[in-house]
C-alpha positions as CSV (number, residue, x, y, z in Angstrom):
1,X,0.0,0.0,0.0
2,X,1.4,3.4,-0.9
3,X,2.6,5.3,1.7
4,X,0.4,8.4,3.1
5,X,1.8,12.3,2.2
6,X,2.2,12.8,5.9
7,X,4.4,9.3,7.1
8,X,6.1,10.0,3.1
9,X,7.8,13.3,4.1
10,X,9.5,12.1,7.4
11,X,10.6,8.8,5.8
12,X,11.4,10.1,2.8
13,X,13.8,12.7,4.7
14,X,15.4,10.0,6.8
15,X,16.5,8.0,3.9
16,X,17.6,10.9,1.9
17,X,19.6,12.0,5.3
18,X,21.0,8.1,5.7
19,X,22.3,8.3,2.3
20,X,24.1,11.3,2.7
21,X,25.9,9.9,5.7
22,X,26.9,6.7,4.1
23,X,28.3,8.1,1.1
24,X,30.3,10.5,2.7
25,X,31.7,8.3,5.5
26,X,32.8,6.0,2.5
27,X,34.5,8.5,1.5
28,X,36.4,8.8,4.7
29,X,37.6,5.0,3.9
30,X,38.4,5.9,0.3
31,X,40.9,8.4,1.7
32,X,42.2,6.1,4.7
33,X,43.1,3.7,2.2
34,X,45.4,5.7,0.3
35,X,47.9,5.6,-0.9
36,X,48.7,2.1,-0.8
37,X,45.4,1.2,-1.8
38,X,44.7,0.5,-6.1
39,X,45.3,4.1,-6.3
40,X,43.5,4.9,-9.9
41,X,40.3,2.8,-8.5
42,X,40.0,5.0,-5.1
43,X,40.3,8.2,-6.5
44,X,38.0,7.6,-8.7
45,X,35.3,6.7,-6.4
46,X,36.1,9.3,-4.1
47,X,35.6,11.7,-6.9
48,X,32.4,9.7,-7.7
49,X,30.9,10.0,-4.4
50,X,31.3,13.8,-4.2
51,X,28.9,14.2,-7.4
52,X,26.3,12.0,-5.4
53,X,26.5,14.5,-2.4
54,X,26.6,17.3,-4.8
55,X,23.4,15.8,-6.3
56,X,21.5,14.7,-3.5
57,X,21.9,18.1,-1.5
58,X,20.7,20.2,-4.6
59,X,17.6,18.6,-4.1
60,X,17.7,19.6,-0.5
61,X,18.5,23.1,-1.6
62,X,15.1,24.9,-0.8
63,X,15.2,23.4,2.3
64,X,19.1,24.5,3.5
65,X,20.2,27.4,5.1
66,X,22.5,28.8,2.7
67,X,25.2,29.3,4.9
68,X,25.3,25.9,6.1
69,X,24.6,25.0,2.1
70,X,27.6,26.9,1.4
71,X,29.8,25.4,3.7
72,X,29.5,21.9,2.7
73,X,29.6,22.8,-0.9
74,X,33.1,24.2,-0.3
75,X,34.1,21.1,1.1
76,X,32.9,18.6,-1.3
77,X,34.9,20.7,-4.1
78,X,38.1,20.5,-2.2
79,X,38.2,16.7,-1.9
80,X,36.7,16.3,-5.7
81,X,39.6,19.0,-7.0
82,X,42.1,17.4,-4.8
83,X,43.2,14.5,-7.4
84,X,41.7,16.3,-10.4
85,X,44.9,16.8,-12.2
86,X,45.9,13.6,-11.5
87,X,43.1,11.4,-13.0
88,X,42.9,13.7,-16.2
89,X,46.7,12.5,-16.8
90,X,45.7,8.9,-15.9
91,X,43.0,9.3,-17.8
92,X,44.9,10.8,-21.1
93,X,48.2,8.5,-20.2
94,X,44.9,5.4,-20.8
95,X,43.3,6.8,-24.1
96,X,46.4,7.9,-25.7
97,X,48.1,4.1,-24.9
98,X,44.9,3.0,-27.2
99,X,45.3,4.9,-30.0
100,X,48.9,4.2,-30.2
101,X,47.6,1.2,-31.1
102,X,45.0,1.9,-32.8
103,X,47.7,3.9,-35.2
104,X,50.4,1.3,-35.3
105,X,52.7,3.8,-34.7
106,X,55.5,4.5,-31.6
107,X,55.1,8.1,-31.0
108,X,56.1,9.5,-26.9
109,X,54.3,12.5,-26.1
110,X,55.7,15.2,-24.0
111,X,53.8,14.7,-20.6
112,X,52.2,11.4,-21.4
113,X,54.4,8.4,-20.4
114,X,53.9,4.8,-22.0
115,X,52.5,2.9,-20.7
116,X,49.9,3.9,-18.1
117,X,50.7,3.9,-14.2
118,X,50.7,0.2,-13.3
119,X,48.2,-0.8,-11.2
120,X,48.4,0.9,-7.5
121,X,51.7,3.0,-8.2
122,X,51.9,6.1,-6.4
123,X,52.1,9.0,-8.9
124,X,54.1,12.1,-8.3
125,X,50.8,14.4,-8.5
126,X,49.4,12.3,-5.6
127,X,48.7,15.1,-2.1
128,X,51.8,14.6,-0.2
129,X,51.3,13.0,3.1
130,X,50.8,16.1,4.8
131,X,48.5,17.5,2.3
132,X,46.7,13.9,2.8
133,X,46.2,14.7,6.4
134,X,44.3,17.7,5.3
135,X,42.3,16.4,3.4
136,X,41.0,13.6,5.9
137,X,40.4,16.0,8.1
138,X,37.9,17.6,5.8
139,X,36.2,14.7,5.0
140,X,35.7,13.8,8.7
141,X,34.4,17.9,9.3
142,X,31.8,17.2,6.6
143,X,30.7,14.0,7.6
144,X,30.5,16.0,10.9
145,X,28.4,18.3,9.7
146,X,26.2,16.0,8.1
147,X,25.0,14.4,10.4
148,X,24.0,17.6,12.9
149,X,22.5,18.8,9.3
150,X,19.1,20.6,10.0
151,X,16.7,20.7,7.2
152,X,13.5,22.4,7.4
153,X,10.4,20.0,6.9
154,X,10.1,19.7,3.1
155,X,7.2,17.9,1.3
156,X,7.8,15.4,-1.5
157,X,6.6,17.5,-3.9
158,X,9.3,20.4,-2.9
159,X,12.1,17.8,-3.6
160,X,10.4,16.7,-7.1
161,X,10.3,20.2,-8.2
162,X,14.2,20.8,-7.3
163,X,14.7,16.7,-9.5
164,X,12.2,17.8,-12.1
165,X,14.7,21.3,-12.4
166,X,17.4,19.9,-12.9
167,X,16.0,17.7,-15.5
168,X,15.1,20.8,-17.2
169,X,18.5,22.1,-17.0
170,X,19.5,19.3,-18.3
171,X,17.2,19.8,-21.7
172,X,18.5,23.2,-22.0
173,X,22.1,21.9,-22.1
174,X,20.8,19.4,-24.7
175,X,19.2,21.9,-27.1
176,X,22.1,24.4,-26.4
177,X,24.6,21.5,-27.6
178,X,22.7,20.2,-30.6
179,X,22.8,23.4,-32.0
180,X,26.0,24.3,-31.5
181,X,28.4,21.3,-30.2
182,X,31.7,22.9,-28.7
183,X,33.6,20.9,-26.0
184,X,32.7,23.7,-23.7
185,X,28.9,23.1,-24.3
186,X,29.0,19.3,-24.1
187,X,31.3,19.7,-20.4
188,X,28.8,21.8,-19.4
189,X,25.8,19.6,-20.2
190,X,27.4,16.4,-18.9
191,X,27.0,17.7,-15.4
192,X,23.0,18.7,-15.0
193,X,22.8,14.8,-16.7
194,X,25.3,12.8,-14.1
195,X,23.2,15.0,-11.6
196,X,19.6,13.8,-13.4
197,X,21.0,10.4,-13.2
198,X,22.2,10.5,-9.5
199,X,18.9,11.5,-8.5
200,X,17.2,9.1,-10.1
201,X,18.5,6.6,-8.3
202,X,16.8,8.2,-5.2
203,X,13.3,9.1,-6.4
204,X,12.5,7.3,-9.7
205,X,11.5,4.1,-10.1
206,X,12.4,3.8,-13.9
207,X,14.8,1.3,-15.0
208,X,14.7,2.7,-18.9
209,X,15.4,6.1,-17.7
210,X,18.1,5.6,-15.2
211,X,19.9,3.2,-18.0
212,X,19.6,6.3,-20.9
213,X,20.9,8.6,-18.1
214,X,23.4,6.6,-17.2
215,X,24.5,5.9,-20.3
216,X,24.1,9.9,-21.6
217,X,26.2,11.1,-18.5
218,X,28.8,8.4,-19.4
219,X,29.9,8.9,-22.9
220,X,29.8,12.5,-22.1
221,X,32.3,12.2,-20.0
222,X,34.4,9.6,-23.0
223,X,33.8,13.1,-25.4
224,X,35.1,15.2,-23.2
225,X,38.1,12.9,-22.1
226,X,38.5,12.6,-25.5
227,X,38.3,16.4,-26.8
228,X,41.8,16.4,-24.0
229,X,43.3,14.2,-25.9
230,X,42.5,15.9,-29.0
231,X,43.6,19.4,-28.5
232,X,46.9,18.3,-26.7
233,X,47.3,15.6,-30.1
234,X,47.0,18.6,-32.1
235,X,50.4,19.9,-30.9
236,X,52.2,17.0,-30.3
237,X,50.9,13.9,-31.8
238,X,50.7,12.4,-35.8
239,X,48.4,13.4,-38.3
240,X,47.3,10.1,-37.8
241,X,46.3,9.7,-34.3
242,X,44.4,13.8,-34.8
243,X,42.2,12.1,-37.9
244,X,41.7,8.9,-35.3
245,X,40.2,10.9,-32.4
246,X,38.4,12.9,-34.8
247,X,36.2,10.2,-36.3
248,X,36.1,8.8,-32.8
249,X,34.4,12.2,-31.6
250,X,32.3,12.6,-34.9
251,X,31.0,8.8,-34.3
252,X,29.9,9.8,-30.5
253,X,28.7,12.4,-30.7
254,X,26.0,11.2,-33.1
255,X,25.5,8.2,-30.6
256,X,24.9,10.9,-27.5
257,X,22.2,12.8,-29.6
258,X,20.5,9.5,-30.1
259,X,20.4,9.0,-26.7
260,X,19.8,12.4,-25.5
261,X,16.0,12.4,-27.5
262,X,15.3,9.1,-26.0
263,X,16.1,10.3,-22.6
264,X,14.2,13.7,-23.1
265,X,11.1,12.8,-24.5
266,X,8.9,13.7,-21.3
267,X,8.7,17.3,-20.5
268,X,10.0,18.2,-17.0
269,X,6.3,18.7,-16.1
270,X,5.4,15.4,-16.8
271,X,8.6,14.0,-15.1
272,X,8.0,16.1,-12.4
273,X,4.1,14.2,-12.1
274,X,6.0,10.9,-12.5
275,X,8.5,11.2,-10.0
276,X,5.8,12.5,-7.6
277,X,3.5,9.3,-8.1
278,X,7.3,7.2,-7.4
279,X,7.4,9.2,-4.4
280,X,3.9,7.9,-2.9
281,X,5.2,4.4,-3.8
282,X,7.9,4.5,-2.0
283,X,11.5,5.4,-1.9
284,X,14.5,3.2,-2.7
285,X,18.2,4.5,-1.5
286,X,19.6,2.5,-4.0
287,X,22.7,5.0,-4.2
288,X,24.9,4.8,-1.4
């Protein structure tokens, strides 16, 4: 039996709270386990499980102090930024090992050793062990902070409006793209649709949707690893590897547009009706 609007809201509000706590105190780990951890793997889902806090309290948004909002914000950008630089070279040193050879060719490129970082090797962009401390202790202030989180009472149709939003952010960056697909435009999209899809998890109960999303928010995120590659290839690289990553980018980008109409066929109106019926059927933390 569905659940009644006024026993929804609380539950709804502990789960969404419970979630929050789990992620971030995962998090923690991910960081205790470094560096001798597989390094490339835990970074990665640290990095991961900032975007689902990022997600999860923008739906929380009309119900934050902005202060408070502010504050953890600020903190979930310091541990995401943290390794930044060093996945996008792991990340490049990966793709650009494949196209050498895809190319058949032997070709070093400043900046980009050959092969990749074996598996759990410590690279020299990793925070030293000082700047590691730090960064712990950050991640132990906001899991603090989370959990003496106050949020004023919200319904369930408050947090579908701030889902059904972003969804409609997410259109816009669709449109915006389609008619004019710069690697700027496409970067900018891929983040309302990882947020779409992060959400999802939490309040739809679609498995067609969340796979399209899914799916949307990752080979935006190939295009853009790939655009990287491209410009630095440009400067340093053969003719041949340039016309590769080309065709490569050409033959995504066709396949994201396919995916982006099947995603956005429903207005955010009638997503925002849909994900209000899920709601009253029950909520699923599926993404912790």
């Amino acid at each position: 039996m569905a659940s009644s609007p006024s026993s929804l809201e609380p539950l709804l509000l502990r789960k969404i709270r419970s979630t929050l706590l789990s992620i971030s105190r995962q998090a923690e780990r991910d960081l205790e386990l470094l560096p001798s951890d597989d390094v490339q793997r835990r970074i990665h889902t640290l990095r991961v499980r900032m975007k689902k806090l990022r997600a999860i309290l923008r739906l929380l948004k009309p119900g934050l102090p902005p202060a408070t909002l502010h504050a953890i914000r600020r903190r979930l950008r310091i541990l995401k930024q943290a390794f930044s630089r060093n996945r996008d070279q792991h990340v490049l040193q990966s793709l650009a090992a494949k196209f050498q050879v895809k190319c058949s060719t032997t070709c070093h490129l400043p900046g980009i050793q050959f092969p990749a970082p074996q598996k759990g090797r410590r690279s020299a962009d990793l925070p030293t062990r000082t700047e590691l401390l730090r960064l712990k202790a950050t991640a132990q202030d906001l899991t603090h902070r989370l959990e003496i989180l106050t949020i004023r009472p919200m319904d369930g149709h408050e947090i579908a409006k701030a889902y059904a939003s972003r969804y409609a952010t997410a259109l816009q960056g669709f449109r915006r793209s389609r008619k004019k697909p710069t690697p700027e435009r496409l970067h900018r999209w891929r983040s309302p649709v990882k947020d779409h899809y992060l959400q999802s998890l939490l309040l739809l109960h679609d498995r067609r949707h969340l796979k399209l999303s899914r799916r949307l928010g990752s080979w935006l995120g190939q295009m853009h690893d790939l655009s990287l590659l491209h410009a630095y290839c440009q400067q340093h690289a053969p003719v041949a590897w340039v016309r590769t990553i080309r065709r490569r980018m050409k033959n995504l980008l066709a396949r994201i547009f396919r995916k982006a109409r099947r995603l956005f066929e429903l207005s955010p109106s009638k997503l925002l009706r849909r994900v209000t019926t899920s709601l009253h059927a029950g909520l699923s933390p599926t993404m912790a």
